[in-house]
C-alpha positions as CSV (number, residue, x, y, z in Angstrom):
1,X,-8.9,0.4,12.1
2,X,-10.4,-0.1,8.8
3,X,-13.5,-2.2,8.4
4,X,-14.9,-3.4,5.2
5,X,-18.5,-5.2,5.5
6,X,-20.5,-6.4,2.3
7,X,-18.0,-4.4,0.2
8,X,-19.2,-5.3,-3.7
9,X,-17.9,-3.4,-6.5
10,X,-18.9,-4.0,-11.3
11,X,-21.4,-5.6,-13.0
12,X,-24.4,-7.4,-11.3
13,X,-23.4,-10.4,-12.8
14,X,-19.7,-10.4,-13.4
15,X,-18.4,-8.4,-10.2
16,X,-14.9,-7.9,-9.5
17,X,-15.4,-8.0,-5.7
18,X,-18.3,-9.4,-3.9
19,X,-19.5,-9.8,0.0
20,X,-15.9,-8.4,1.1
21,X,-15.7,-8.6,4.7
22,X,-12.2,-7.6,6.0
23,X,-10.8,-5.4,9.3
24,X,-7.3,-4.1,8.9
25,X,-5.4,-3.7,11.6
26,X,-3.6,-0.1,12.6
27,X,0.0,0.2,13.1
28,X,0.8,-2.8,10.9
29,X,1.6,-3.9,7.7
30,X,-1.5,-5.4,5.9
31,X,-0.1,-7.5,2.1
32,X,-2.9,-7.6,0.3
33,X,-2.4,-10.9,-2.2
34,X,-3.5,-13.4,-4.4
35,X,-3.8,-14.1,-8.2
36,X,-3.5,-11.8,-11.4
37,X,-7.2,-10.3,-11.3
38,X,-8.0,-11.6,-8.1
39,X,-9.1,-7.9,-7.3
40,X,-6.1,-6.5,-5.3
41,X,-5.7,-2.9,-6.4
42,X,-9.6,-2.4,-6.9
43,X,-10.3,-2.9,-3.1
44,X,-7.0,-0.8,-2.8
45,X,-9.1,1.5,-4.8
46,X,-11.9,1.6,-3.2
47,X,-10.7,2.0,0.5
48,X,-8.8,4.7,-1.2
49,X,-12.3,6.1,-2.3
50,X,-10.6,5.9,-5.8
51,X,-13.4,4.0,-6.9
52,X,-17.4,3.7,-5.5
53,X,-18.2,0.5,-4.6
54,X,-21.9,-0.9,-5.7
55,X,-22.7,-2.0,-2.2
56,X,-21.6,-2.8,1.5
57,X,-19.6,-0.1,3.6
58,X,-15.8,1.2,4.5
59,X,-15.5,2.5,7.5
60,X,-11.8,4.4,9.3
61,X,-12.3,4.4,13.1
62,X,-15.7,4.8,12.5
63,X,-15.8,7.0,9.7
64,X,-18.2,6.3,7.1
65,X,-15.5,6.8,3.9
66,X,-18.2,7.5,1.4
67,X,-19.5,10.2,3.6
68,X,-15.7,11.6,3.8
69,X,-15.0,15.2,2.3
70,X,-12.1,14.9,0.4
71,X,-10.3,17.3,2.9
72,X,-11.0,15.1,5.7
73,X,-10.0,12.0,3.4
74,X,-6.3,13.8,2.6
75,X,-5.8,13.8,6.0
76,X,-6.8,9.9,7.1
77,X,-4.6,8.3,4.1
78,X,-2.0,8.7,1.4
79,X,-2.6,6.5,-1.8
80,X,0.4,5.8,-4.2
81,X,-1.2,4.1,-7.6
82,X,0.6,1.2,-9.4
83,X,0.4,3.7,-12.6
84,X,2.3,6.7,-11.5
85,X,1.2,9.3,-14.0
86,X,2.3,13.4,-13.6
87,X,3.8,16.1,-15.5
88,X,7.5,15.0,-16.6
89,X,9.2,18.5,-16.0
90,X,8.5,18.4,-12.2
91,X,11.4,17.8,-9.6
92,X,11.5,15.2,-7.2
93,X,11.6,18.5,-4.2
94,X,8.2,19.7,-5.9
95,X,6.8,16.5,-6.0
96,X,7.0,15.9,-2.7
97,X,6.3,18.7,-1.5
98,X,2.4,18.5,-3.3
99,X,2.1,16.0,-0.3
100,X,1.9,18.4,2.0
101,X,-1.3,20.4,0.3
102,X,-3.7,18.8,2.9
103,X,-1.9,20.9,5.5
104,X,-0.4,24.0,3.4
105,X,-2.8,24.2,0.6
106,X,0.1,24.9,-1.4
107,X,2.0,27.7,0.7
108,X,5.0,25.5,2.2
109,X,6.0,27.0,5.6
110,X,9.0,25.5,7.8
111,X,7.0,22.4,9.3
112,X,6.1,21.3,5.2
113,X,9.6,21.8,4.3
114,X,11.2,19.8,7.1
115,X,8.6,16.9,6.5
116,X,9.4,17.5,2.8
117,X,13.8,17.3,4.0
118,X,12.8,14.1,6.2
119,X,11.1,12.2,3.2
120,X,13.7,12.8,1.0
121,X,16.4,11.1,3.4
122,X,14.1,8.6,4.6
123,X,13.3,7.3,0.9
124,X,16.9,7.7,-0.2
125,X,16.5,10.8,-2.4
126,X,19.7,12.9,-1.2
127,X,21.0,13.9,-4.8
128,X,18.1,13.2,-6.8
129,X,15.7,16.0,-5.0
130,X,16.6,18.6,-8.1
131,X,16.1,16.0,-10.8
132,X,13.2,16.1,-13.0
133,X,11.0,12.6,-12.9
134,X,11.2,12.1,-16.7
135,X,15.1,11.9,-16.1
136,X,14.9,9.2,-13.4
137,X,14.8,4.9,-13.2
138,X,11.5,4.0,-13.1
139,X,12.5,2.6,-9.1
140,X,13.6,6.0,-8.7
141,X,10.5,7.9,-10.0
142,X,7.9,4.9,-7.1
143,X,10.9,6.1,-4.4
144,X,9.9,9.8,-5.0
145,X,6.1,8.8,-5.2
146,X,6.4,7.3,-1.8
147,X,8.8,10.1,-0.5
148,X,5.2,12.3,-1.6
149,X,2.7,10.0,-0.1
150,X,4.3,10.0,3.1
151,X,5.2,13.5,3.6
152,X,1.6,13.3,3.8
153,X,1.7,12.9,7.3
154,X,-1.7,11.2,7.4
155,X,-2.0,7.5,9.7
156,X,-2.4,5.2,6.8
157,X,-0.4,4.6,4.2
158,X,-1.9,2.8,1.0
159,X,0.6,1.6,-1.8
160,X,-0.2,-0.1,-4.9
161,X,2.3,-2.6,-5.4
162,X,5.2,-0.1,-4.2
163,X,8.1,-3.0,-5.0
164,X,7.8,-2.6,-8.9
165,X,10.9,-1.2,-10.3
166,X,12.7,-1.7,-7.4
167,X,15.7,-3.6,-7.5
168,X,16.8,-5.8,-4.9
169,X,18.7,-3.2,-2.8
170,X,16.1,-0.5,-2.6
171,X,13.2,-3.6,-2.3
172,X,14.5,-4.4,1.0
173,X,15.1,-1.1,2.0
174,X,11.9,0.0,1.2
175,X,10.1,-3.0,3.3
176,X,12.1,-2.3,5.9
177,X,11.3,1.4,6.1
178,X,7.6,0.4,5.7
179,X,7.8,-2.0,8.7
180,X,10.2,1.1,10.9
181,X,7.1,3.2,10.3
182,X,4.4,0.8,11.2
183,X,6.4,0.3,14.3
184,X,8.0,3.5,15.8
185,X,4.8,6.1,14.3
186,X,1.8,3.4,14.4
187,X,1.2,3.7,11.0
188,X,-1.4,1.4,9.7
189,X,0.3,0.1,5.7
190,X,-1.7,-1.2,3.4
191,X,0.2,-3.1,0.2
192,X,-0.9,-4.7,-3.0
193,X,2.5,-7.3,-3.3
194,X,3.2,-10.2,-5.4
195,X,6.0,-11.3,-4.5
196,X,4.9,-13.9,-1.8
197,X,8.5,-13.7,0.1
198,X,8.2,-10.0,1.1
199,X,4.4,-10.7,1.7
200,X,5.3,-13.1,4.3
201,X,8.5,-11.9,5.7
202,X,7.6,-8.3,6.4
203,X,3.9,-7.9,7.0
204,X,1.8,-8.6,10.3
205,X,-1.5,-8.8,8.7
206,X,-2.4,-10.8,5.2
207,X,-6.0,-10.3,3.0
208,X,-5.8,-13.4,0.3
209,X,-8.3,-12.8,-2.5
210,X,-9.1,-15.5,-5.1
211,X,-11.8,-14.7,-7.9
212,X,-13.3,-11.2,-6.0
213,X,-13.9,-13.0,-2.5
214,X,-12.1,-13.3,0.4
215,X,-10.4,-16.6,0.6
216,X,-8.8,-16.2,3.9
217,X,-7.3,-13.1,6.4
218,X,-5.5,-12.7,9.6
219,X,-2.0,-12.6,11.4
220,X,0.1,-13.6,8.8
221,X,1.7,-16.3,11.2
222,X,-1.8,-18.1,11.4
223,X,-3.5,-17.5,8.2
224,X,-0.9,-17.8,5.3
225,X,0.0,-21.8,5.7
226,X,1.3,-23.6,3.2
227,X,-2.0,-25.1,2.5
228,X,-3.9,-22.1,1.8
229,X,-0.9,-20.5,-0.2
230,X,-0.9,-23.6,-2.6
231,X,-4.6,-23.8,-3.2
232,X,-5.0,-19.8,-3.4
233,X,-2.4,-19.7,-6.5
234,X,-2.9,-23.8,-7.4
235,X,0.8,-23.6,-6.9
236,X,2.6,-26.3,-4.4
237,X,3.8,-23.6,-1.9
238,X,6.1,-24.8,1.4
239,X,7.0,-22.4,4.4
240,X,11.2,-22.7,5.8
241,X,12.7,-20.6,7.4
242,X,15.7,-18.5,6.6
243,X,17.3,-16.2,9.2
244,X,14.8,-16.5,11.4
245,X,11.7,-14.9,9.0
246,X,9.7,-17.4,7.2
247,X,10.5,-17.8,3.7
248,X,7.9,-19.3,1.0
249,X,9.4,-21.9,-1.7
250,X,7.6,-22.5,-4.9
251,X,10.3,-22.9,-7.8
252,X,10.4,-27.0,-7.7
């Protein structure tokens, strides 16, 4: 479980996040939403330890993250950043196989090269794994960042809006594998997303944040009503149904 108390983070008098209190949940899917500059990715980045905050605490099962080593850190969670910046003349294979460093220090053995062959069928790599990034889609390239991040083998997974690029297809497919993982190896997920529908549809947990605060949290059943999804982006939001998975309406 990761709890976040009194979590504030810029300028005394124009922070980006203040008094965030939040607990999310392990082995589930926690979306992370709300407004452009609401102050999604910079909590991302701060459970992430990306960032120092300027006050309150993040703690992993207990773990004090500011007092983390960043040995100790590589093994509690994986981050993938919204900006996905490396050298261009690296394949796909070698990039995922950096995400096994917390456990091989750079000397693959047989259990980092299987974890490496498992992420590239899970993500839908087969073909691609000898390409260099700089000559793949831009969905492709946040595919193979993934593929990296989870051959990480850590218990938290932390992805900074992971759906851009992706086209329809490989959206879906990517949610789904997100929710597969959450459910069969108890990962805990944690996702910046905008797009409200996968928000909804695919995660357990929601943290809503409107102008650096917490506007509301919980199962996303219970907390993400209609109500609080209009007033949170001053849009009129309504909640059907379609196929059984609730499905958010807001172009009327």
């Amino acid at each position: 479980m990761i709890e976040i108390s009194g979590l504030s983070y810029g300028p005394a008098l124009q922070p980006i996040l203040h008094g965030i209190d939040a607990t999310l949940p392990p082995g589930r899917i926690t979306a992370l939403i709300g407004p452009n500059g609401a102050g999604k990715s910079t909590l991302l980045k701060l459970i992430a330890r990306q960032l120092a905050a300027g006050s309150g605490s993040i703690r992993l099962d207990g773990l004090d993250l500011a007092q983390a080593n960043p040995a100790q850190l590589a093994r509690c969670m994986a981050v993938v950043a919204q900006h996905l910046d490396v050298a261009s003349r690296v394949r796909v294979r070698e990039l995922i196989g950096f995400g096994r460093w917390p456990h091989s220090q750079g000397r693959l053995g047989p259990e980092d090269h299987a974890a490496v062959e498992n992420a590239v069928v899970l993500f839908g790599l087969d073909g691609l794994e000898q390409r260099f990034l700089d000559e793949l889609s831009g969905g492709q390239r946040q595919r193979a960042f993934i593929a990296m991040a989870y051959a990480q083998d850590t218990d938290w997974l932390l992805l900074d809006e992971p759906l851009n690029n992706l086209d329809l297809h490989h959206a879906r497919n990517l949610m789904a594998q997100l929710r597969h993982l959450a459910e069969t190896q108890d990962k805990g997920i944690v996702i910046v997303v905008h797009d409200l529908n996968y928000a909804i549809s695919w995660s357990d947990h929601v943290v809503a944040l409107q102008d650096g605060q917490v506007a509301f949290q919980g199962p996303v059943a219970e907390a993400a009503t209609a109500e609080r999804l209009s007033a949170l982006y001053q849009t009129p939001v309504a909640i059907t149904h379609l196929g059984g998975k609730p499905f958010v309406q807001y172009h009327r």
